[in-house]
C-alpha positions in Angstrom: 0.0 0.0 0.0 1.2 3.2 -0.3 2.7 5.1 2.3 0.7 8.1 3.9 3.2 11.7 2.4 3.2 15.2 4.9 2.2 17.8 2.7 -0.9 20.8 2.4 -3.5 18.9 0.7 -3.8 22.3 -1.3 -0.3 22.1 -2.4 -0.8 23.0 -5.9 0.5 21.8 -9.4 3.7 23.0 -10.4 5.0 20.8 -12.8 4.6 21.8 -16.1 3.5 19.1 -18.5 5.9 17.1 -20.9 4.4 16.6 -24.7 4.8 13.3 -23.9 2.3 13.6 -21.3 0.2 14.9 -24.0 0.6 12.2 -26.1 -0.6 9.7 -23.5 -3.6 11.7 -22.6 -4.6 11.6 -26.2 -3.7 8.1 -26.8 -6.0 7.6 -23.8 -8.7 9.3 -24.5 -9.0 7.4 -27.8 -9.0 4.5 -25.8 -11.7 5.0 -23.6 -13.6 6.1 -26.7 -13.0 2.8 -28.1 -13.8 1.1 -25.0 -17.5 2.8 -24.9 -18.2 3.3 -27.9 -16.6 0.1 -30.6 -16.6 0.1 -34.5 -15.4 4.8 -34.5 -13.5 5.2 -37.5 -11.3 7.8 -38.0 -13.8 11.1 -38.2 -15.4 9.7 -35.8 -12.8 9.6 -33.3 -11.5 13.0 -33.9 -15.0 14.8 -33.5 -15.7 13.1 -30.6 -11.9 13.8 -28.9 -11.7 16.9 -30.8 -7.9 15.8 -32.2 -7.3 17.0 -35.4 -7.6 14.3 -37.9 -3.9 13.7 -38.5 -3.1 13.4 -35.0 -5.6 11.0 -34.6 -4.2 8.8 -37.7 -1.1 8.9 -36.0 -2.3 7.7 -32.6 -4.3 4.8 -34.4 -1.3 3.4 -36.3 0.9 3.6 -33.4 -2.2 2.1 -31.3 -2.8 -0.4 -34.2 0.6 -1.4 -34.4 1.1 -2.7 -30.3 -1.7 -4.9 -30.9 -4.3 -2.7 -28.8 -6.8 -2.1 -31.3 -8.3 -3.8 -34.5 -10.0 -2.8 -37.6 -13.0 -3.5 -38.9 -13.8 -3.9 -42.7 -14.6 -1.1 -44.8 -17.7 0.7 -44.4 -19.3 1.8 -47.9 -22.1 3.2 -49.7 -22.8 5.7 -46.6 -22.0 9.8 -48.0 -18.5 10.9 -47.6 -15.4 8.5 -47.4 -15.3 4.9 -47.2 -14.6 4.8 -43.2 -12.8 1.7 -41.4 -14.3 1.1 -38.1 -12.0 0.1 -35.7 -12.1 -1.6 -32.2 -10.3 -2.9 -29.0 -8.3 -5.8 -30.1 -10.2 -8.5 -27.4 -6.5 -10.2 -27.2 -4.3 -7.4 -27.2 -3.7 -7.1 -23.5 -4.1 -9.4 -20.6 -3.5 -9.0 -16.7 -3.4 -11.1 -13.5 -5.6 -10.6 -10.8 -4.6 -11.4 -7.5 -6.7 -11.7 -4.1 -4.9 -12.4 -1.1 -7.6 -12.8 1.9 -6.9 -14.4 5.5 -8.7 -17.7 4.3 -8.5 -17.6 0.8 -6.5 -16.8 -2.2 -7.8 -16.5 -5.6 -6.1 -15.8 -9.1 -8.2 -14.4 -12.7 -6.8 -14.3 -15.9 -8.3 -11.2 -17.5 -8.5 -10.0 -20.8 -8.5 -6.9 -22.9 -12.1 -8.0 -23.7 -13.2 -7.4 -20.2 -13.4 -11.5 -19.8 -12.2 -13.6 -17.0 -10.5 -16.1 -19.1 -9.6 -18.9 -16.0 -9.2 -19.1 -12.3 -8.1 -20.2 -9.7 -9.2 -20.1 -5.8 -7.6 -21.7 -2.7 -8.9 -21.9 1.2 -7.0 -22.5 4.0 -7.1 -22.5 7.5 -4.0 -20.0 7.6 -2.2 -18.4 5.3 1.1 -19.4 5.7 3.9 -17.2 4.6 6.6 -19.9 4.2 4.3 -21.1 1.3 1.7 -18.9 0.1 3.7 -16.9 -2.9 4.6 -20.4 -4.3 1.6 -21.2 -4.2 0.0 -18.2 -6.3 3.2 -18.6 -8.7 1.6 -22.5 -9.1 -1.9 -20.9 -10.1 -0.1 -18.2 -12.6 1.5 -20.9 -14.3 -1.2 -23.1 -14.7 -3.6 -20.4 -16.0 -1.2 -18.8 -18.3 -0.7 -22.2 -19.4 -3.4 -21.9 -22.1 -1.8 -18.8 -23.7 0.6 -19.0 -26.9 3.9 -17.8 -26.4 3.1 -14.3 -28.2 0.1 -13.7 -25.8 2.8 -14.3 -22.6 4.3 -11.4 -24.0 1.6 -9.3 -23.6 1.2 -9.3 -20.0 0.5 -5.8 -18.8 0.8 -6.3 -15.0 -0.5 -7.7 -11.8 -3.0 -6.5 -9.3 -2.8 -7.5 -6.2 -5.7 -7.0 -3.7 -5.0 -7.5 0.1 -6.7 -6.0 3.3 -5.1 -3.1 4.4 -4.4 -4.6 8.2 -3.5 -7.8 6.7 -0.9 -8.3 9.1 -1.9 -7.1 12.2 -5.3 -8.8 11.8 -4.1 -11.9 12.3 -3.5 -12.1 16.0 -7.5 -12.4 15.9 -7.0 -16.0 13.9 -4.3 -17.1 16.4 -1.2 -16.3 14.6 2.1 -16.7 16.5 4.7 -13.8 17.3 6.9 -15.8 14.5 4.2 -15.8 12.5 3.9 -12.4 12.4 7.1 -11.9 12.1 7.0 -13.6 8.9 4.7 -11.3 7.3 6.3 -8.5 8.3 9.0 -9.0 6.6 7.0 -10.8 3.3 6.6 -7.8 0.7 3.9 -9.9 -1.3 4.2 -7.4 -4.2 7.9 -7.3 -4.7 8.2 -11.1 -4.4 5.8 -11.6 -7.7 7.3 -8.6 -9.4 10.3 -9.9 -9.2 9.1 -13.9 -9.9 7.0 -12.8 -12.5 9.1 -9.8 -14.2 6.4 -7.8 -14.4 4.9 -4.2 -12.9 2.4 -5.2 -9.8 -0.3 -2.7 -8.7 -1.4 -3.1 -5.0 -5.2 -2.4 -4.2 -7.3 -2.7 -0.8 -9.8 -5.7 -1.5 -12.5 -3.7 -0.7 -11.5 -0.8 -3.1 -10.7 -3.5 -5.9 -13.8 -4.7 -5.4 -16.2 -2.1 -5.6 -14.4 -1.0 -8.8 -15.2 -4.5 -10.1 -19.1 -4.2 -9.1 -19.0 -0.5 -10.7 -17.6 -1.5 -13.7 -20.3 -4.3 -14.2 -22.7 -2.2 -13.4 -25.4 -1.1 -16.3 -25.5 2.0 -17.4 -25.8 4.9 -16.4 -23.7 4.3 -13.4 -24.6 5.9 -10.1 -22.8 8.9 -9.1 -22.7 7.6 -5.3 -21.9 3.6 -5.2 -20.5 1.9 -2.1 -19.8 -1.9 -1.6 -19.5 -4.2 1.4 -18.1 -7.1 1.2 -18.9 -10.1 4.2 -16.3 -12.4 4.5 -13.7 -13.2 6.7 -14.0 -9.4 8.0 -16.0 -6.7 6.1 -14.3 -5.5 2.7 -15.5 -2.0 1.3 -14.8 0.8 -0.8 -16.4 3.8 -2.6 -16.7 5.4 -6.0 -18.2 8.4 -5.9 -18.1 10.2 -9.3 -16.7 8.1 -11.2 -13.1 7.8 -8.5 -12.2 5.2 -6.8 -12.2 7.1 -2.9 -9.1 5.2 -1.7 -7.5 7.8 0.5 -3.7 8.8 1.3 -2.5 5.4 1.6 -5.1 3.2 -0.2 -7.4 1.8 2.5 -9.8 4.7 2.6 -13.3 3.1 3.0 -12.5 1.3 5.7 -16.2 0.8 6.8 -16.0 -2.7 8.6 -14.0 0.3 11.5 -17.2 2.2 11.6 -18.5 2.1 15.0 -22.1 0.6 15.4 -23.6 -0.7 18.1 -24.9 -4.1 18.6 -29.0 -5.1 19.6 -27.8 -5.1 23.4 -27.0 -1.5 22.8 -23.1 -1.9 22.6 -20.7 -0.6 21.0 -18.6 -2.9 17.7 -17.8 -2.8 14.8 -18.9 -4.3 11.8 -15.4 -6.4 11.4 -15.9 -8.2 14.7 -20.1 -8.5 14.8 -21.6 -8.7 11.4 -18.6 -11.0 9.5 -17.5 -14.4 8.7 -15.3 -14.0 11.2 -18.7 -13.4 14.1 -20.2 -16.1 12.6 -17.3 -18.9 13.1 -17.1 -17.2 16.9 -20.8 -18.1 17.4 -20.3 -21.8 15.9 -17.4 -22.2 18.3 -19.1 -20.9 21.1 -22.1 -23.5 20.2 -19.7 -26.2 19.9 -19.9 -26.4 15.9 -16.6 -26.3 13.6 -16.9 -26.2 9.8 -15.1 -29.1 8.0 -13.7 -26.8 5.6 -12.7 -22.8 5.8 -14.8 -22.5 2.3 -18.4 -21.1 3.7 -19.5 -22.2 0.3 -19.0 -25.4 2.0 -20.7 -25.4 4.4 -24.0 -27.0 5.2 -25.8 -24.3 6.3 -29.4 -25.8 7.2 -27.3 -27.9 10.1 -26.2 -24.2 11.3 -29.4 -22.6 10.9 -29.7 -22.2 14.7 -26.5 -20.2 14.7 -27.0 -18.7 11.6 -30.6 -17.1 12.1 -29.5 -15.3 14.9 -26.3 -13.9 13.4 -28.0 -13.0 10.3 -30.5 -10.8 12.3 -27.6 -9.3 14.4 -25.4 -8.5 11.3 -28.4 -7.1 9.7 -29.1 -4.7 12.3 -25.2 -3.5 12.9 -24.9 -3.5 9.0 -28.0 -1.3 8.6 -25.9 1.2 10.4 -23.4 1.2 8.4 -25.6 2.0 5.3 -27.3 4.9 7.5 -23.5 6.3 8.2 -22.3 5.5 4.7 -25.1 7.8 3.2 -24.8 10.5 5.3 -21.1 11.0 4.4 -20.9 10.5 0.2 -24.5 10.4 -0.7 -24.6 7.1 -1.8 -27.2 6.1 -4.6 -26.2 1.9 -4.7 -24.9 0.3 -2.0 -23.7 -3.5 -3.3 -23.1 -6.3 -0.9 -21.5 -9.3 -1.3 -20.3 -12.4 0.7 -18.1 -15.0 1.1 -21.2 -18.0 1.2 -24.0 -18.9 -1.0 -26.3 -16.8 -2.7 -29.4 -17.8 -0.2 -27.7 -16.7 2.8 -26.2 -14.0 0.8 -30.3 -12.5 0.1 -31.4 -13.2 3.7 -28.4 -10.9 5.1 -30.1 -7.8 2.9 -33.3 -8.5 3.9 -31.9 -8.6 7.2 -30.4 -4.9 6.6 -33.3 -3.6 4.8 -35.9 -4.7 7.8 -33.6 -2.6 10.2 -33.2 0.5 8.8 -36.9 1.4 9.5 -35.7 0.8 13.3 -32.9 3.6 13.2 -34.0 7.2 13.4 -35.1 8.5 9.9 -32.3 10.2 7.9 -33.6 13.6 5.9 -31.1 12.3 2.9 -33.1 9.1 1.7 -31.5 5.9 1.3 -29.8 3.8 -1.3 -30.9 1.2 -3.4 -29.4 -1.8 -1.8 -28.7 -5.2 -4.1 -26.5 -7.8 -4.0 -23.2 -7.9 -6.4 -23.2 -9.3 -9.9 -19.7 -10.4 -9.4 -19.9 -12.9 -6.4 -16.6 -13.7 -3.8 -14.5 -12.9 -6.7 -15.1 -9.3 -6.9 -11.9 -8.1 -5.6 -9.7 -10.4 -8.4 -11.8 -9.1 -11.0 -11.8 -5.5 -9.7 -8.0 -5.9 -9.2 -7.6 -6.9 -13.4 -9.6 -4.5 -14.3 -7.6 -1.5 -12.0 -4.7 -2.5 -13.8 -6.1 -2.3 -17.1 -7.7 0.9 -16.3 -4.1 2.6 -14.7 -2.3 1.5 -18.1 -4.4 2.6 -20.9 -7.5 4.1 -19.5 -6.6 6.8 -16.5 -6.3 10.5 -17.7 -5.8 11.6 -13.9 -2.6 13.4 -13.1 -0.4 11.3 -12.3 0.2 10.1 -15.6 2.2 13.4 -16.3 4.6 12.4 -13.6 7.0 10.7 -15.6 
């Protein structure tokens, strides 16, 4: 993650901008055009962009030429010039999406095309650090496997979606001072970096995720979207206008940390009452151990007795979490998703939506609140697709730093 810089947050711009700066924004901008809107042709393009036609010639040879984008046969008989369409090339690019979670790992092959071409997901009881990174390195090989040699080459980058208190969360789940130790000193990204020879982008889950969910979502896109994620602990992020709301250091959002307070009147937090994590607490406490880490696992109707209860707990906590959420960005959608089935999964929002009425009214409305199109693997998605978006999409400022 990145680390948290000293200045005036109204410092303002003073470097001056390189004309190869320019040139990228350009080359971007034609690329998100593509993206939204396939089969332009040249005209198109530069009345839309407003480049000059030459300029935009020159940014579709050069665009044409790495493989990014594709024409299209000839369009005639329409007035004017015969126009070539042209297109994202659906193989052009391709990135590796990487979730690291406390019980789970899971690896996507993703695709110019916006496809998850293979995965790969892994539970444990632990994650161990002595053998965790092979482990991922296993599941790279294995999915890029099924590319030819000339697609290997066009591997853009890695994302790589953690929890932002990885670490020091896992004195909850029993870890050992060596164990910690161990992680402390594990820089996940620069071991794959380096294993992998490639450029690795490192996302909070929950921020990976909710930019997955967004980007699946239809059209128009809501101005205000939030996601929670229930799974070991609560995952989240935000994307309000169209920007991923990450913060200083990349684990803005944090709303699992939100203080709530519990149907005894006190206070928790979402992390420790409403998640996986709660629920495996309770099934201890009733004497009741899973088989297997993988809730998808599970029988749930033997832990019904557990479960209802949580369910209604986690409901009410999460309900204020929705209330907080849209007081602070205006939220229009708030997505949630889980680490279990689908059933239990629809019964946790119904469990939200029948508390809200029981928290004092809030003058700003409420969101619409619906589960996620993209399931447990959100954040690997999400993570793909941030990397994608960062290397031929982003027209934000930081691209002028170099």
């Amino acid at each position: 993650m990145r680390q948290k810089v000293n200045q005036d947050a109204f410092q303002p711009i003073v470097k001056g901008v390189a004309q190869s700066g320019v040139r990228v924004a350009n080359e971007r901008a034609v690329m998100t055009l593509l993206a939204g809107i396939p089969g332009c042709s040249n005209a198109d393009i530069a009345r839309i962009t407003g480049l000059g036609p030459q300029t935009t010639a020159r940014i579709l040879a050069d665009l044409e030429e790495r493989n990014l984008i594709i024409r299209g046969e000839v369009l005639r008989g329409r007035r004017g010039q015969p126009a070539t369409p042209y297109r994202l090339n659906p193989t052009g690019a391709f990135s590796l999406g990487i979730e690291l979670g406390w019980r789970h790992s899971e690896v996507v092959l993703f695709a110019m095309s916006g496809e998850v071409l293979a995965s790969r997901r892994r539970a444990y009881p632990f994650p161990d650090p002595a053998t965790i990174g092979a482990a991922l390195l296993e599941d790279v090989a294995i999915l890029s496997s099924g590319l030819s040699g000339e697609q290997r080459q066009r591997f853009i980058g890695i994302g790589l979606a953690t929890p932002g208190t990885f670490g020091q969360t896992l004195t909850r789940m029993g870890a050992t001072a060596d164990q910690m130790q161990a992680w402390a000193d594990l820089d996940m990204a620069a071991y794959l970096g380096s294993k992998l020879d490639l450029p690795v982008h490192e996302v909070n889950d929950g921020n990976a995720a909710a930019w997955g969910e967004i980007a699946f979502h239809a059209s128009p896109r809501p101005a205000g979207f939030a996601y929670l994620h229930v799974g070991t602990f609560i995952g989240a992020g935000l994307v309000v206008q169209g920007v991923l709301w990450d913060g200083p250091t990349g684990n803005a959002a944090d709303l699992g940390s939100t203080v709530a307070v519990d149907s005894n009147g006190k206070p928790t937090f979402p992390h420790l009452a409403a998640s996986v994590f709660a629920l495996c607490q309770r099934l201890g406490a009733a004497g009741i151990r899973p088989e297997t880490p993988d809730p998808m696992q599970w029988d749930w109707p033997a832990l019904e007795s557990v479960v209802a209860p949580w369910l209604e707990d986690a409901g009410y906590i999460l309900a204020q979490t929705v209330m907080t959420t849209r007081a602070l960005v205006e939220v229009d959608t708030l997505v949630i998703g889980g680490d279990f089935p689908h059933p239990i999964l629809a019964r946790l929002i119904g469990a939200i939506r029948q508390s809200l009425p029981l928290l004092p009214p809030l003058g700003h409305g409420l969101p619409d609140i619906k589960p996620g199109q993209l399931g447990r693997s959100a954040a690997a998605i999400g993570v793909a697709q941030l990397v994608f978006f960062h290397t031929f999409f982003s027209r934000a400022w930081e691209l002028f730093e170099s």
